[in-house]
C-alpha positions as CSV (number, residue, x, y, z in Angstrom):
1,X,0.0,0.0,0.0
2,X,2.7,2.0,0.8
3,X,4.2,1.7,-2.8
4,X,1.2,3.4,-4.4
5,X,0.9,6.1,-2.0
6,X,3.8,7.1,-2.9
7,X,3.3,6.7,-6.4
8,X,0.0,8.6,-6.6
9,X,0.8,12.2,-8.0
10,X,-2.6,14.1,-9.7
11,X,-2.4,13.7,-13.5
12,X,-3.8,16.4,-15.9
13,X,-3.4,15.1,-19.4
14,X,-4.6,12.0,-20.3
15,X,-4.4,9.6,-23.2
16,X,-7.3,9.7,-25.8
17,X,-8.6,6.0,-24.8
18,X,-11.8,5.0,-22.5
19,X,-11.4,3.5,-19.3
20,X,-12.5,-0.2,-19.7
21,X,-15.8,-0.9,-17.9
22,X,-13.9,-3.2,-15.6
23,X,-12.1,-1.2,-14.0
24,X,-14.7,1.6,-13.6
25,X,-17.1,-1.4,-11.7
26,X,-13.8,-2.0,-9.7
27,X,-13.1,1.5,-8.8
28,X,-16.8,2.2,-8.0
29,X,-17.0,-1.0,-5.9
30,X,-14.0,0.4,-3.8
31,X,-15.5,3.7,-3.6
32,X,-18.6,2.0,-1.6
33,X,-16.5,0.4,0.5
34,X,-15.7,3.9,1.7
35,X,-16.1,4.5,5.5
36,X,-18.5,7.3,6.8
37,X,-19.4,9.0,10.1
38,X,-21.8,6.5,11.4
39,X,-21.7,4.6,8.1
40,X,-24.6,7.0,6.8
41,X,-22.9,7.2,3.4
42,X,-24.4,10.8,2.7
43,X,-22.9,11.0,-1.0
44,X,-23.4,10.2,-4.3
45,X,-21.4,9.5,-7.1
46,X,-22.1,10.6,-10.7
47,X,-20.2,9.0,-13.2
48,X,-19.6,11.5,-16.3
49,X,-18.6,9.8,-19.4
50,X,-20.6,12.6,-21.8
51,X,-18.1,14.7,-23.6
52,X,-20.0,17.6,-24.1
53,X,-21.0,17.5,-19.8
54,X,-16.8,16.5,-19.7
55,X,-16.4,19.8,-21.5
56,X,-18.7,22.1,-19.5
57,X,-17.3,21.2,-15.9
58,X,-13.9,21.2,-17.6
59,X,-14.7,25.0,-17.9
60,X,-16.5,25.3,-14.4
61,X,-13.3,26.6,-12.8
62,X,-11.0,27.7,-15.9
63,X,-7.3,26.7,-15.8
64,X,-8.1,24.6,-12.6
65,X,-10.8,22.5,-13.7
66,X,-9.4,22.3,-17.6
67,X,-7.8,18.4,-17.0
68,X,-11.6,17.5,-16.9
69,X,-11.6,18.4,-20.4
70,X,-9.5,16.2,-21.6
71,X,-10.2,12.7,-19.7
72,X,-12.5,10.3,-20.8
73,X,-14.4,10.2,-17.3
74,X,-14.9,12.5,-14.4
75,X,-17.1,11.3,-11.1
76,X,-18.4,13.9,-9.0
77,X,-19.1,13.6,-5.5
78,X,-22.3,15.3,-4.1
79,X,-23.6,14.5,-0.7
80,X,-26.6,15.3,1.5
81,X,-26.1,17.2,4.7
82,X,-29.2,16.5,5.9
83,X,-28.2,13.0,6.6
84,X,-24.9,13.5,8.1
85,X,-23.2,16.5,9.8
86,X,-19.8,15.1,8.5
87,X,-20.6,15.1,4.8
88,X,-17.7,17.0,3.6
89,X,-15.2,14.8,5.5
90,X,-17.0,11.5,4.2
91,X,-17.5,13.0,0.5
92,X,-13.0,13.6,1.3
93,X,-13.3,10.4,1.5
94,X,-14.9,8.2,-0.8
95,X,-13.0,10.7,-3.3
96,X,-9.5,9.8,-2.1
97,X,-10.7,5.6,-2.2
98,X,-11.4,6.3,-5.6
99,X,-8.1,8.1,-6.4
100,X,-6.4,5.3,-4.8
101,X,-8.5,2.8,-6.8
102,X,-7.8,4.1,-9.4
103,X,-3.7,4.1,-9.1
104,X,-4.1,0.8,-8.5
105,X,-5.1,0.1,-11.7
106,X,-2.9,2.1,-13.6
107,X,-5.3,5.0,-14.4
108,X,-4.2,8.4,-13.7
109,X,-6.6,11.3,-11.8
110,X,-7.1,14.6,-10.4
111,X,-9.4,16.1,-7.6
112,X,-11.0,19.5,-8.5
113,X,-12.6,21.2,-6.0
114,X,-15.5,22.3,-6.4
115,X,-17.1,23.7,-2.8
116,X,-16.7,27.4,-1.7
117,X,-14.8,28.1,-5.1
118,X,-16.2,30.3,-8.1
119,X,-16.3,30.0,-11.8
120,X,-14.3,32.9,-14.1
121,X,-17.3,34.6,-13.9
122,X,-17.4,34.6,-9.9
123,X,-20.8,32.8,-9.5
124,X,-21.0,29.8,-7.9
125,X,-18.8,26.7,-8.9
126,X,-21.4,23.9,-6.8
127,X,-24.3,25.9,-8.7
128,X,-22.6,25.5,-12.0
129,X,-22.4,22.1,-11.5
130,X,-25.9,21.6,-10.3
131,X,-27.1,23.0,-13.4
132,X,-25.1,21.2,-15.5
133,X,-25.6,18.0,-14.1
134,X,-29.5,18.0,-12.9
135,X,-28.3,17.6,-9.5
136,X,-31.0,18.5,-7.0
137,X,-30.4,21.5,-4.6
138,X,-30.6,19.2,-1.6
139,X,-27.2,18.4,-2.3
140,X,-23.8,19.9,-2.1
141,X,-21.0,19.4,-4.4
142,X,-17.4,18.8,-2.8
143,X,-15.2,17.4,-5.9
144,X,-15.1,16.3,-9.3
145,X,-11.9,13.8,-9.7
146,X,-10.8,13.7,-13.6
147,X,-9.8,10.3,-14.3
148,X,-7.9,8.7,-17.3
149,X,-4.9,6.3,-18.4
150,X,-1.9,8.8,-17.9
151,X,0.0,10.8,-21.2
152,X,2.2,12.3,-18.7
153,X,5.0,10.5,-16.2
154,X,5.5,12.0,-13.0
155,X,8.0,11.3,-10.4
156,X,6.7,9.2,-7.3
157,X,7.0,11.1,-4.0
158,X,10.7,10.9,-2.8
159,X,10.9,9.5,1.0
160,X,13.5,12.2,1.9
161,X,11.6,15.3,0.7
162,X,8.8,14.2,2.8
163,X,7.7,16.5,5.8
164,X,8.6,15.0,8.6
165,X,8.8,17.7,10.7
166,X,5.1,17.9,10.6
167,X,4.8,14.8,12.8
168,X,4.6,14.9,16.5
169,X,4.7,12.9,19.3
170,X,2.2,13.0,22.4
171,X,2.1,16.6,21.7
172,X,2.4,19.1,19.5
């Protein structure tokens, strides 16, 4: 586990080829193995294979959203607060199982952001993606991860450049 941890780094360009249906069932199935505050499981996952809807949230937050644009699949996490208090931590969640899925199986991704930021034209990024999505205004939108087989190579994390220092023992 350790090995792909490290070897996890967000990927922005992706290669022109459609994630086999396979592996999506596989990183999916992960994702609801996801653990939540008093296993409520507040979120939901919508799977965006649609290029023009690929193409619209690849423009919900310019420059920052733009590797949307070019990957073959994009899920975004909405969740409802209604049913659990913790909904942005548990929404964290599932998206990081499916970034780690997703490693695992040689396909490349990126989390977007999507909560408390704004579009180019400073409105609302979660409304933007409502709209464009049919999601219903009972939910909130944390993240949209791009996802795709990899046309860029970056370095894994190196064990000495990481922070250490930020760990502490019995206190801070």
């Amino acid at each position: 586990m350790l090995d792909l941890l490290m070897k996890r780094r967000s990927i922005r360009k992706y290669e022109d080829r459609e994630i086999e249906k396979e592996a999506l069932d596989k990183i999916l199935q992960g994702a609801l193995t996801s653990p939540s505050s008093k296993n409520r499981r507040p979120w939901e996952l919508i799977v965006v294979d649609n290029k023009e809807n690929l193409t619209k949230l690849g423009d919900s937050r310019g420059h920052a959203s733009a590797p949307i644009k070019n990957a073959p699949l994009a899920i975004v996490i909405a969740a409802d607060s209604q049913i659990s208090e913790i909904w942005i931590e548990d929404s964290s969640i599932i998206a990081t199982v499916i970034q780690l899925m997703a490693e695992s199986l040689g396909i490349g991704s990126c989390w977007i952001q999507v909560r408390n930021r704004l579009t180019p034209q400073d409105e609302s990024v979660e409304d933007y993606v409502k709209n464009v999505l049919n999601i219903p205004e009972k939910y909130n939108v944390e993240c949209m991860i791009s996802l795709g087989y990899p046309s860029e190579e970056k370095s894994p994390h190196n064990n000495e450049a990481l922070p250490y220092a930020k760990i502490h023992y019995n206190k801070f």
